[in-house]
C-alpha positions in Angstrom: -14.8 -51.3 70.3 -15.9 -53.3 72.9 -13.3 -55.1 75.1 -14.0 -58.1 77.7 -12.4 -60.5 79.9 -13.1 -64.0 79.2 -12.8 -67.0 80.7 -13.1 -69.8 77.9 -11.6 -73.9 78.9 -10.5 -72.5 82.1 -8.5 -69.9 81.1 -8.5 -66.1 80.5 -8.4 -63.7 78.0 -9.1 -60.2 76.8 -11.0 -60.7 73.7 -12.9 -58.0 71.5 -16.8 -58.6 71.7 -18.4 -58.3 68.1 -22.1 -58.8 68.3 -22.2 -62.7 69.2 -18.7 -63.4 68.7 -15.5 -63.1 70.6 -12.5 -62.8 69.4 -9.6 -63.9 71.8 -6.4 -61.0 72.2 -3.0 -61.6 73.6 -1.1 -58.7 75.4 -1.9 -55.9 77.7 -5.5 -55.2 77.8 -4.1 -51.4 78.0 -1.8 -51.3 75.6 -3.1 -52.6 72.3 -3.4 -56.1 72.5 -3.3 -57.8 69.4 -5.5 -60.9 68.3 -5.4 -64.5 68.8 -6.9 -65.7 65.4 -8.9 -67.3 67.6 -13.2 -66.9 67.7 -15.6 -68.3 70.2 -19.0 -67.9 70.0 -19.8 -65.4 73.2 -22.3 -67.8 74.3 -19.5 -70.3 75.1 -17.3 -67.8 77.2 -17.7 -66.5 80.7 -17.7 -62.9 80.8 -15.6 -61.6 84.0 -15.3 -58.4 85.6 -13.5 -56.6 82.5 -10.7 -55.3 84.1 -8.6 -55.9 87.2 -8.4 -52.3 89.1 -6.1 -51.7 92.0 -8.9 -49.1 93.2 -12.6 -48.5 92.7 -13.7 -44.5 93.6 -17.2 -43.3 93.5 -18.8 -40.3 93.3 -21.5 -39.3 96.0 -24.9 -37.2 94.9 -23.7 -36.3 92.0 -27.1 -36.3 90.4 -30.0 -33.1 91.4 -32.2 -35.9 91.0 -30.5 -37.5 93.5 -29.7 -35.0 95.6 -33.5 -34.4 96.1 -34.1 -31.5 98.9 -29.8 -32.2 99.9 -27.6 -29.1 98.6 -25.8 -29.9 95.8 -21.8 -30.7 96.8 -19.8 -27.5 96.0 -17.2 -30.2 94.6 -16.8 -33.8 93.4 -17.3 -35.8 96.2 -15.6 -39.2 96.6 -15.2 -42.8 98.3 -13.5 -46.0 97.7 -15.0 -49.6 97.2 -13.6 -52.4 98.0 -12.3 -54.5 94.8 -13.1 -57.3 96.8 -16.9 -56.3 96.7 -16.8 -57.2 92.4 -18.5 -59.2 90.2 -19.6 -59.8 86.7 -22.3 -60.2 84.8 -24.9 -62.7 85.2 -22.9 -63.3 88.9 -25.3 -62.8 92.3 -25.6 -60.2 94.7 -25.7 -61.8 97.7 -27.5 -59.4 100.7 -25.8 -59.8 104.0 -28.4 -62.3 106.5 -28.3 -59.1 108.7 -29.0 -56.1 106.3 -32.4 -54.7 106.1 -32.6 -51.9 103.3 -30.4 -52.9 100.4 -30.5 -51.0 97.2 -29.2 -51.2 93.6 -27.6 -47.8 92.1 -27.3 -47.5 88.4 -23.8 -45.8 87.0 -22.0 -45.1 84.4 -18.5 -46.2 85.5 -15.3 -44.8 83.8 -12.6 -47.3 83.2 -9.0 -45.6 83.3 -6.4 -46.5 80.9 -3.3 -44.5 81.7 -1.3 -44.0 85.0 -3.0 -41.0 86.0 -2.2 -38.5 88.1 -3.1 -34.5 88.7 -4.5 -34.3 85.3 -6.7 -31.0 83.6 -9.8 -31.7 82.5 -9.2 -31.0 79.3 -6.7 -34.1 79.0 -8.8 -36.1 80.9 -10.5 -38.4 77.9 -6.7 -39.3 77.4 -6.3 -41.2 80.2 -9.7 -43.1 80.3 -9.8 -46.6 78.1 -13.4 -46.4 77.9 -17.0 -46.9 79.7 -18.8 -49.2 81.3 -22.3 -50.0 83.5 -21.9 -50.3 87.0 -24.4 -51.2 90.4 -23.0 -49.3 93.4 -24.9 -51.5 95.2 -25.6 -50.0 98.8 -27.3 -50.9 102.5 -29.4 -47.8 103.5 -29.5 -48.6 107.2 -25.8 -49.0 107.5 -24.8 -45.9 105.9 -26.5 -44.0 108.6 -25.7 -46.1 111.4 -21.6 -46.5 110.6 -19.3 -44.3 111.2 -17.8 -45.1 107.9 -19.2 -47.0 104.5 -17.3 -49.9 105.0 -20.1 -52.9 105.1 -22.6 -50.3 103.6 -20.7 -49.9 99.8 -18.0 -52.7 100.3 -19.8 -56.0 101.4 -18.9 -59.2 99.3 -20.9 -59.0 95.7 -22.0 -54.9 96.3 -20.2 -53.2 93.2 -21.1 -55.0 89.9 -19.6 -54.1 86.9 -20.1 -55.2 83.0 -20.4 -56.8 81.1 -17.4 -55.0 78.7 -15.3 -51.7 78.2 -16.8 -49.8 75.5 -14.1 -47.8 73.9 -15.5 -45.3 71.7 -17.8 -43.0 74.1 -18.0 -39.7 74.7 -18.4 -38.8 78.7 -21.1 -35.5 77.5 -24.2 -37.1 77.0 -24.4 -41.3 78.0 -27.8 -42.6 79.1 -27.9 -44.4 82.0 -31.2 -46.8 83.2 -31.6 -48.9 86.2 -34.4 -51.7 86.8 -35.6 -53.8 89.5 -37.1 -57.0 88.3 -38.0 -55.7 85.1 -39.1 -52.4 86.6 -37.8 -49.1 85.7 -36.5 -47.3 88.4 -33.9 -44.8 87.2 -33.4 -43.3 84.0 -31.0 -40.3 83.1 -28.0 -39.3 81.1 -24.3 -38.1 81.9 -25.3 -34.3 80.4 -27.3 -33.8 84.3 -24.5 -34.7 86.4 -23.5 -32.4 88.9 -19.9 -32.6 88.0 -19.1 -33.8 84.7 -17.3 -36.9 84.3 -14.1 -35.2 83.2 -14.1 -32.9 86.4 -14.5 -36.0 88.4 -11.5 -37.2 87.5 -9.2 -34.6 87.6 -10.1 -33.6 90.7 -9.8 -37.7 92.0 -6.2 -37.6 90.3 -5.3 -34.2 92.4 -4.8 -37.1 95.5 -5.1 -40.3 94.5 -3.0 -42.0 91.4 -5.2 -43.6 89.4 -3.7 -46.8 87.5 -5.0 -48.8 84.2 -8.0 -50.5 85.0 -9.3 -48.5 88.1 -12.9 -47.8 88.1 -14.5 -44.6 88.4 -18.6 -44.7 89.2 -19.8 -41.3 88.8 -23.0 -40.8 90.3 -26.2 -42.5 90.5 -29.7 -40.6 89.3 -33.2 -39.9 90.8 -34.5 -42.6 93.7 -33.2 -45.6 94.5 -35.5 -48.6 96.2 -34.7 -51.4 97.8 -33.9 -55.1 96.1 -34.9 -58.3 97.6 -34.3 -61.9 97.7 -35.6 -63.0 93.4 -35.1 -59.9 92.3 -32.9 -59.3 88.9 -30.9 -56.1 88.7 -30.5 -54.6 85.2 -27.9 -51.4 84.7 -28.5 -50.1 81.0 -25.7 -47.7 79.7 -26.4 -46.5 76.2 -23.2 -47.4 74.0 -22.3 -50.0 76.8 -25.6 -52.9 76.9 -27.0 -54.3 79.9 -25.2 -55.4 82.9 -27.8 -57.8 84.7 -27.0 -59.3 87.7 -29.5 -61.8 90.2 -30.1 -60.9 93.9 -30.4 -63.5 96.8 -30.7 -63.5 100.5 -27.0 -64.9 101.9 
């Protein structure tokens, strides 16, 4: 099932996406929300950032293809985002006037579901709600000037996210594709990360509580390259669709 949030006349809903219709939903997005009796064809809605986390975590080379000629992390290695840096599909990234080497990174992002906290692995896909695609986007220079990732991972408009929750996936094996303009630059699936999505998490939830509708972006693969003023950003996540998101120069 694929879930959104929707903004339709002005206000906003969760609503259940069926191929080119949504279907409005009243209740907690987490805690089965029951429908409206209301359609709108999705063409007529505003697809927003489909949840509304209280943190966003991501997970550093987690990827060998990534990693490139850098020793693989003995364990999940993690950082937050701002949820200030967020936006939707179809919404712009804008690149700082002072950055220089800005790049897109294509994930699959884990939505959480439950209050979670020091979970097993083996309970893990009880706590997630379901998957989504996610840009970590990032500025190269920064992140080896700063001290810390702040401007580098957190600017305004740098972690995109859409455009819905799909519900029935399975962590294992989820292709993930990212292109520039058109142009395919990444291309993988979950099965080659590092540390599987379900490690990920537990080992997060060992020190940070993770609520419903926190994000978790789990790694990006292969090389990343830089994204310029005209540029369209596409994140494909099989199961998910295509979060596609415009750059411009602020």
């Amino acid at each position: 099932m694929r879930i959104a949030r929707v903004q339709v006349e002005g206000n906003i809903y969760t609503a259940r996406v069926d191929g080119e219709t949504v279907h409005l939903l009243e209740g907690d997005t987490f805690d089965r929300p029951v429908e409206m009796g209301r359609a709108v064809p999705l063409s007529q809605v505003r697809l927003l950032v489909p949840c509304v986390p209280t943190k966003v975590v991501a997970i550093g080379i987690n990827y060998k293809s990534h990693a490139g000629e850098r020793p693989a992390p003995g364990e999940p290695q993690g950082f937050l985002k701002a949820p200030s840096s967020l936006i939707a599909q179809g919404e712009s990234i804008v690149l700082p006037p002072d950055s220089t080497n800005v790049h897109m990174e294509a994930e699959v992002v884990a939505v959480i579901g439950r209050r979670t906290r020091n979970v097993s692995e083996s309970d893990v896909d009880a706590y997630v709600f379901g998957y989504t695609a996610g840009n970590d986007v990032s500025e190269r220079a920064w992140q080896q000037s700063d001290l810390q990732w702040l401007r580098a991972k957190s600017s305004d408009t740098f972690t995109a996210v859409g455009p819905w929750i799909e519900t029935d996936l399975k962590p294992e094996a989820i292709h993930v594709a990212g292109r520039i303009s058109g142009r395919l630059q990444q291309e993988s699936d979950t099965s080659l990360l590092i540390h599987p999505i379900r490690k990920c998490i537990a080992h997060i939830s060992r020190y940070l509580t993770l609520e419903p509708g926190d994000l978790v972006f789990t790694g990006t693969p292969g090389q990343t390259a830089p994204i310029v003023d005209g540029d369209l950003c596409e994140v494909e996540v099989g199961g998910v669709g295509v979060l596609h998101n415009p750059v411009r120069r602020g």
